[in-house]
N, CA, C and O of each residue as an XYZ file, in Angstrom:
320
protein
N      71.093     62.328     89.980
C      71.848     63.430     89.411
C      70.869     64.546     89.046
O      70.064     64.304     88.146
N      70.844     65.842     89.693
C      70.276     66.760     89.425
C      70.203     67.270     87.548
O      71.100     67.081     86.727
N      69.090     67.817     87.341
C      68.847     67.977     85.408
C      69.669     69.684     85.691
O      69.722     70.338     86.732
N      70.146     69.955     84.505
C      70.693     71.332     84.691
C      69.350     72.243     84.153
O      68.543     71.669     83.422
N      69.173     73.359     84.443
C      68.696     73.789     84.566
C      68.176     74.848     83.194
O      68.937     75.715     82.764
N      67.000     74.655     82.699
C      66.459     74.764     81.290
C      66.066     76.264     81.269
O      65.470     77.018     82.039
N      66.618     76.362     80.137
C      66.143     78.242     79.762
C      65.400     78.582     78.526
O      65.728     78.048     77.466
N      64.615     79.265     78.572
C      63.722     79.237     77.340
C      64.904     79.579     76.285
O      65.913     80.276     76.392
N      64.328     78.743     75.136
C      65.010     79.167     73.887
C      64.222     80.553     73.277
O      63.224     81.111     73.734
N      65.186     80.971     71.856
C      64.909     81.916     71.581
C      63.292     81.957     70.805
O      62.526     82.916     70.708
N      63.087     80.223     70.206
C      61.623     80.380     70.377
C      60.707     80.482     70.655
O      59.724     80.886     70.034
N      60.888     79.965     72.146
C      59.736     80.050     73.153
C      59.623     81.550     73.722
O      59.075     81.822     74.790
N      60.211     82.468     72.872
C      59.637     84.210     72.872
C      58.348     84.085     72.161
O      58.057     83.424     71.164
N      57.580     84.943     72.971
C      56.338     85.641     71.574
C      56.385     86.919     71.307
O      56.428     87.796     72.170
N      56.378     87.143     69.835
C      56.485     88.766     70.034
C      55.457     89.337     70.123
O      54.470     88.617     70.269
N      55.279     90.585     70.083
C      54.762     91.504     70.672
C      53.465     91.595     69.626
O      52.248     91.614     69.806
N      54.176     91.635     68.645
C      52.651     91.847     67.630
C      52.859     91.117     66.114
O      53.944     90.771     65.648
N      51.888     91.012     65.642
C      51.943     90.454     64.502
C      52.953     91.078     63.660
O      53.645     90.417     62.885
N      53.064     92.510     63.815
C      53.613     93.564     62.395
C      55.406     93.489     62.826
O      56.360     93.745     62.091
N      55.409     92.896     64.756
C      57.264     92.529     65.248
C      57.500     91.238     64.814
O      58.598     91.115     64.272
N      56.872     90.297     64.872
C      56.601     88.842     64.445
C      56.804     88.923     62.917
O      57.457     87.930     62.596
N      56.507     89.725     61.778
C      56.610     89.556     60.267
C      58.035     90.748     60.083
O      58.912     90.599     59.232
N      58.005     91.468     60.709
C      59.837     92.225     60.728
C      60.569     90.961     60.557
O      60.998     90.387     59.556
N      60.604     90.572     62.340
C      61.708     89.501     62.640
C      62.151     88.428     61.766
O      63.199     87.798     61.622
N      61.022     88.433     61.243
C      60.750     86.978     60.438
C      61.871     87.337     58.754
O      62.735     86.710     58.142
N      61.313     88.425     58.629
C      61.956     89.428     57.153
C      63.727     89.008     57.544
O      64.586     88.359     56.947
N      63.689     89.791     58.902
C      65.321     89.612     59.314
C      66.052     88.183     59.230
O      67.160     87.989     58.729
N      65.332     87.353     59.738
C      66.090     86.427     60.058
C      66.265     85.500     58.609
O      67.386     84.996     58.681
N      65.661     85.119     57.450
C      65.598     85.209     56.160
C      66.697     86.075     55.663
O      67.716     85.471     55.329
N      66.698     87.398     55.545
C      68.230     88.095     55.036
C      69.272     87.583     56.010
O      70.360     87.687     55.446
N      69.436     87.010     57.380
C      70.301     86.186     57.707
C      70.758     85.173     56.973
O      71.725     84.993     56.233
N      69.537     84.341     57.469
C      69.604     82.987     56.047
C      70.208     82.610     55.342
O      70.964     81.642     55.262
N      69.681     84.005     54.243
C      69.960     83.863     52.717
C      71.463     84.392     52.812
O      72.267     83.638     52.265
N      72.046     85.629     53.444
C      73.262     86.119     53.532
C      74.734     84.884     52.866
O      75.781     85.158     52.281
N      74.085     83.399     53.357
C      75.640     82.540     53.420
C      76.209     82.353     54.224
O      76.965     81.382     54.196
N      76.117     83.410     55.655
C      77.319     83.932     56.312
C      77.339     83.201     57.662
O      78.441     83.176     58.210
N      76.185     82.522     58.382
C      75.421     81.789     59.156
C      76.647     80.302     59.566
O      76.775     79.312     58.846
N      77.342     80.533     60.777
C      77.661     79.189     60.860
C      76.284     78.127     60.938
O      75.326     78.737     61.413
N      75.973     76.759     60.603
C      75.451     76.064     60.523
C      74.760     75.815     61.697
O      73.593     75.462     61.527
N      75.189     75.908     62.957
C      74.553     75.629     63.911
C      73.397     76.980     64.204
O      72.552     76.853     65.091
N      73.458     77.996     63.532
C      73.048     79.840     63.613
C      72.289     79.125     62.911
O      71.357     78.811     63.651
N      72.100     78.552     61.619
C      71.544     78.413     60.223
C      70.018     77.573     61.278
O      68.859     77.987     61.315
N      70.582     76.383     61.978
C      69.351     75.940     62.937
C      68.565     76.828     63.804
O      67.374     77.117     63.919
N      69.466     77.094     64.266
C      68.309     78.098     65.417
C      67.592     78.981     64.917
O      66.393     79.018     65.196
N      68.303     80.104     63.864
C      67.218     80.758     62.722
C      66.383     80.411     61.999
O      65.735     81.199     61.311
N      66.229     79.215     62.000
C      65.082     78.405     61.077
C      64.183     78.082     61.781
O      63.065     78.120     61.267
N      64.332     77.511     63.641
C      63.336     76.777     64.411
C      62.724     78.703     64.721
O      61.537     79.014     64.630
N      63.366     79.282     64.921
C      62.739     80.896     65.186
C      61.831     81.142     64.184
O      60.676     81.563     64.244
N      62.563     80.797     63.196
C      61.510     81.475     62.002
C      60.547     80.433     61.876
O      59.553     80.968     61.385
N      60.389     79.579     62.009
C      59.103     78.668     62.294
C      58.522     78.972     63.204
O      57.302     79.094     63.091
N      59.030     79.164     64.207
C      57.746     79.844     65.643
C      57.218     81.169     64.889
O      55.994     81.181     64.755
N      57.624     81.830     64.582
C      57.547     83.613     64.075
C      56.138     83.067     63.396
O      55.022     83.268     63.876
N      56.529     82.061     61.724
C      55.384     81.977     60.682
C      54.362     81.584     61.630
O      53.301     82.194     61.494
N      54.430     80.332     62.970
C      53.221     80.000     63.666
C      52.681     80.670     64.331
O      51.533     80.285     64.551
N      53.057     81.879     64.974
C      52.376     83.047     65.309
C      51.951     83.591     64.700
O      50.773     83.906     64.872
N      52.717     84.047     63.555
C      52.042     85.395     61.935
C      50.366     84.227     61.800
O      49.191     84.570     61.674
N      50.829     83.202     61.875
C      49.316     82.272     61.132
C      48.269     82.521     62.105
O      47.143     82.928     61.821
N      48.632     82.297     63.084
C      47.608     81.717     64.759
C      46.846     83.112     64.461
O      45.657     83.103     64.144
N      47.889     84.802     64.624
C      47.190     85.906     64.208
C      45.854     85.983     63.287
O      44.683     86.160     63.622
N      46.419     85.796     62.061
C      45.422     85.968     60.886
C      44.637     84.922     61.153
O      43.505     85.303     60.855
N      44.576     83.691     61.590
C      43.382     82.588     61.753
C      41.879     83.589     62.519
O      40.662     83.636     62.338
N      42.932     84.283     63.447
C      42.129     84.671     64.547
C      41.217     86.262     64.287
O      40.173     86.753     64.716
N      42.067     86.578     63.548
C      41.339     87.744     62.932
C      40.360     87.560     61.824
O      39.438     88.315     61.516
N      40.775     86.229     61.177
C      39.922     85.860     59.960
C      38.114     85.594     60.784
O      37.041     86.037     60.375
N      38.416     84.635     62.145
C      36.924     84.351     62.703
C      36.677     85.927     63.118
O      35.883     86.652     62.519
N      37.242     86.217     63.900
C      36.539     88.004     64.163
C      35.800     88.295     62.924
O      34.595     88.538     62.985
N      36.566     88.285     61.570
C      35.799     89.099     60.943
C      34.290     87.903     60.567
O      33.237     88.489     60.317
N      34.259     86.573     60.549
C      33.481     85.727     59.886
C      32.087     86.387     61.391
O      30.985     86.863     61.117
N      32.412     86.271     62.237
C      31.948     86.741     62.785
C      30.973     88.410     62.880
O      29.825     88.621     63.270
N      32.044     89.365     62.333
C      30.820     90.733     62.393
C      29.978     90.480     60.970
O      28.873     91.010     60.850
N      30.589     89.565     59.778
C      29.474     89.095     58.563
C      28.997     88.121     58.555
O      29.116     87.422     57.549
N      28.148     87.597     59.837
C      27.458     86.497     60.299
C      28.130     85.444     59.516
O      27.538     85.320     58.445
N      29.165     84.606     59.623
C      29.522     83.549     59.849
C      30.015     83.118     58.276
O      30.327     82.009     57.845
N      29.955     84.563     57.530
C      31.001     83.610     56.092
C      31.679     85.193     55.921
O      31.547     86.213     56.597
N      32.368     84.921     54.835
C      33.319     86.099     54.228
C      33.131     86.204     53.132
O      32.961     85.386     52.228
N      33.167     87.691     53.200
C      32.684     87.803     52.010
C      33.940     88.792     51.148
O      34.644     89.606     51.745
N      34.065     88.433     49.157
C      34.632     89.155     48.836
C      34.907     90.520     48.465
O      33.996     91.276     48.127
N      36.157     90.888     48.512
C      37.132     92.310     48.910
C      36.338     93.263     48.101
O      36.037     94.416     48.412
N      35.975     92.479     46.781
C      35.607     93.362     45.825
C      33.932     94.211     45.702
O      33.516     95.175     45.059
N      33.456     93.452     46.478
C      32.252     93.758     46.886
C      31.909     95.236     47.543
O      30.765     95.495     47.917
């Protein structure tokens, strides 16, 4: 029996940038929280917004070594 045929979900999007990735993320939260969400909406907005936070993170991980990197290999504080 042939498998039917699989379509990316709405998580397996990446967005575009960190600053569309922390919007979306804002949005789908005032969804959320709204109430208004049939239950099965309430899932899929949650596995989204979990991909969204694992991108927002993967970002800043990656910018955090860039910077450990141009201050030879530690970070240093803001206040400095």
């Amino acid at each position: 029996m042939p498998k039917a045929p699989t379509t990316p979900s709405a998580a397996d999007d990446a967005p575009a940038s960190y600053e569309a990735a922390l919007q979306e993320l804002e949005q789908l939260v005032q969804r959320m929280d709204s109430g208004q969400l049939p239950l099965a909406d309430l899932l899929t907005n949650y596995q989204r917004g979990a991909h969204l936070l694992t991108f927002c993170r993967s970002q800043l991980d990656a910018l955090e070594q860039q910077i450990k990197v141009l201050d030879n290999g530690s970070l240093k504080p803001w206040n400095e």
